[in-house]
C-alpha positions in Angstrom: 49.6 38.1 -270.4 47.8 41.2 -270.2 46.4 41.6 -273.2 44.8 38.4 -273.1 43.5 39.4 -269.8 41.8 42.8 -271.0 40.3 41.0 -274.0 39.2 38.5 -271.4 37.5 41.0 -269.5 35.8 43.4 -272.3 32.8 42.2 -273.2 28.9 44.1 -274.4 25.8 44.2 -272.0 22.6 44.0 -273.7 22.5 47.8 -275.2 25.7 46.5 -276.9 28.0 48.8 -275.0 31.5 47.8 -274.1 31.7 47.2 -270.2 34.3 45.5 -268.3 33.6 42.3 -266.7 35.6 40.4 -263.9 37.6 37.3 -265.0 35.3 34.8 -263.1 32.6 35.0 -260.2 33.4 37.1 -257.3 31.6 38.0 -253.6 31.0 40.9 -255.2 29.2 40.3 -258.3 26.5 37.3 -256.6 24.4 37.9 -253.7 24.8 34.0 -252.3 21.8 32.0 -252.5 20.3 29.0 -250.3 21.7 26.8 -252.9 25.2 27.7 -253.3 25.6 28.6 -249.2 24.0 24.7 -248.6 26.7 23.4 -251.3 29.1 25.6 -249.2 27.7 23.9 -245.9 27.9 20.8 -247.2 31.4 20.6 -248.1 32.2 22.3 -244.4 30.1 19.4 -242.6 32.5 16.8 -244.6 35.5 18.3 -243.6 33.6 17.9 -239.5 33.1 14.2 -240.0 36.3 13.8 -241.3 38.0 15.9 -238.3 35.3 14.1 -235.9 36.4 10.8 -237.2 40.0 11.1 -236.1 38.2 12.5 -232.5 36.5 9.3 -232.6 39.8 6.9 -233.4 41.5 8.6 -230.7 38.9 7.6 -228.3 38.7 4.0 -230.1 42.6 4.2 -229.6 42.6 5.4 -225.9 39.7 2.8 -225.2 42.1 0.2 -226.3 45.3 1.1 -225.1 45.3 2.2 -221.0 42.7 2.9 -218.6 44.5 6.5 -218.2 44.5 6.8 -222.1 40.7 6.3 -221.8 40.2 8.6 -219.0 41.8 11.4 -220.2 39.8 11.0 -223.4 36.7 10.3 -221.7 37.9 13.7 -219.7 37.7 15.8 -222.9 34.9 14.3 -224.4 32.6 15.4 -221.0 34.2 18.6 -220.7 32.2 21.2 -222.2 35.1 21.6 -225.4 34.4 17.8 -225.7 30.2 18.2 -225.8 30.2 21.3 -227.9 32.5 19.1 -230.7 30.2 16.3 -230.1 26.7 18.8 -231.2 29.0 20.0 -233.7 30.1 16.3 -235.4 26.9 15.1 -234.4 24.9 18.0 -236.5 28.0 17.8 -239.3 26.9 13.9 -239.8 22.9 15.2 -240.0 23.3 17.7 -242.1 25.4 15.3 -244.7 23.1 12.8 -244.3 20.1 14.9 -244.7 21.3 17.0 -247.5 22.7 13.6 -249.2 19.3 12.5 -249.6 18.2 15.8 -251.2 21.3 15.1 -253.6 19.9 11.4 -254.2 16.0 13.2 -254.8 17.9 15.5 -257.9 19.1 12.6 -258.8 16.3 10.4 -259.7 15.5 14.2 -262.0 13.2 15.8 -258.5 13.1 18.7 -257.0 14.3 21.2 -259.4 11.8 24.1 -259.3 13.0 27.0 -257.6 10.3 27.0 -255.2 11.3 22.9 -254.0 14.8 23.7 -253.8 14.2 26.2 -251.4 11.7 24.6 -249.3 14.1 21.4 -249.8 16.8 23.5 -248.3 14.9 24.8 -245.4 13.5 21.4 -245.0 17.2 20.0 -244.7 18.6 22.4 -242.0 16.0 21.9 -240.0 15.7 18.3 -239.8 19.1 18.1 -239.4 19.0 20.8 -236.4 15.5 18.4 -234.9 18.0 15.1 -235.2 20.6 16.8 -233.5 18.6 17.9 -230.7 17.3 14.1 -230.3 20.5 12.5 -230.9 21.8 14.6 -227.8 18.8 14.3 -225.8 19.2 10.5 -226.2 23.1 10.5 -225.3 22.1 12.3 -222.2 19.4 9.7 -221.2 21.5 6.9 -222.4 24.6 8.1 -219.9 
């Protein structure tokens, strides 16, 4: 197995030279980018809805079953725990949506440049940090 690993890992830079690479890419090797940290980010806000849609059938569940089933999860959803995973499902479900619609915009063969992926990106987090923002501000009027 290791000699298939060190002729794995020897290859020539441009001069020709022998140098030894790493077997794949590493922390070390790539600075991270805007692109590969949203990809990232965007796999960690699907993981938050899914988490935040279990939160969510437990209160369905509570709201169906007792009044002190409801209470107590009406309890942890008003306590400051409960609002701080509510910002963070509710920006999780922005951000997915948001950057989804980025997706569906390469999709359709947009947005490629280097220059529109960036500002798409930029454009992206923000929106989805202005929607969260309203979406609270509206639950707090709404209550």
């Amino acid at each position: 197995m290791a000699d298939v690993r060190e002729a794995l890992m020897s290859g020539r830079n441009s001069e020709g030279a022998r140098v030894r690479r790493p077997l794949s890419p590493h922390l070390q090797v790539y600075r991270p980018q805007i692109t590969s940290t949203l990809s990232i980010l965007h796999r960690v806000a699907g993981v938050a809805l899914a988490a935040g849609t279990l939160l969510f059938v437990w209160w369905l569940a509570a709201a169906a079953s007792s009044d002190a089933a409801f209470a107590l999860a009406a309890a942890f959803m008003g306590s400051v725990v409960g609002w701080v995973v509510i910002a963070g499902f509710t920006l999780a479900l922005w951000y997915h949506f948001c950057n989804g619609l980025r997706h569906l915009w390469w999709d359709i063969g947009r947005g490629f440049e280097l220059t529109e992926v960036h500002a798409t990106g930029k454009l992206v987090v923000g929106a989805s940090v202005v929607l969260t923002v309203l979406t609270l501000i509206a639950g707090v009027a709404a209550r």
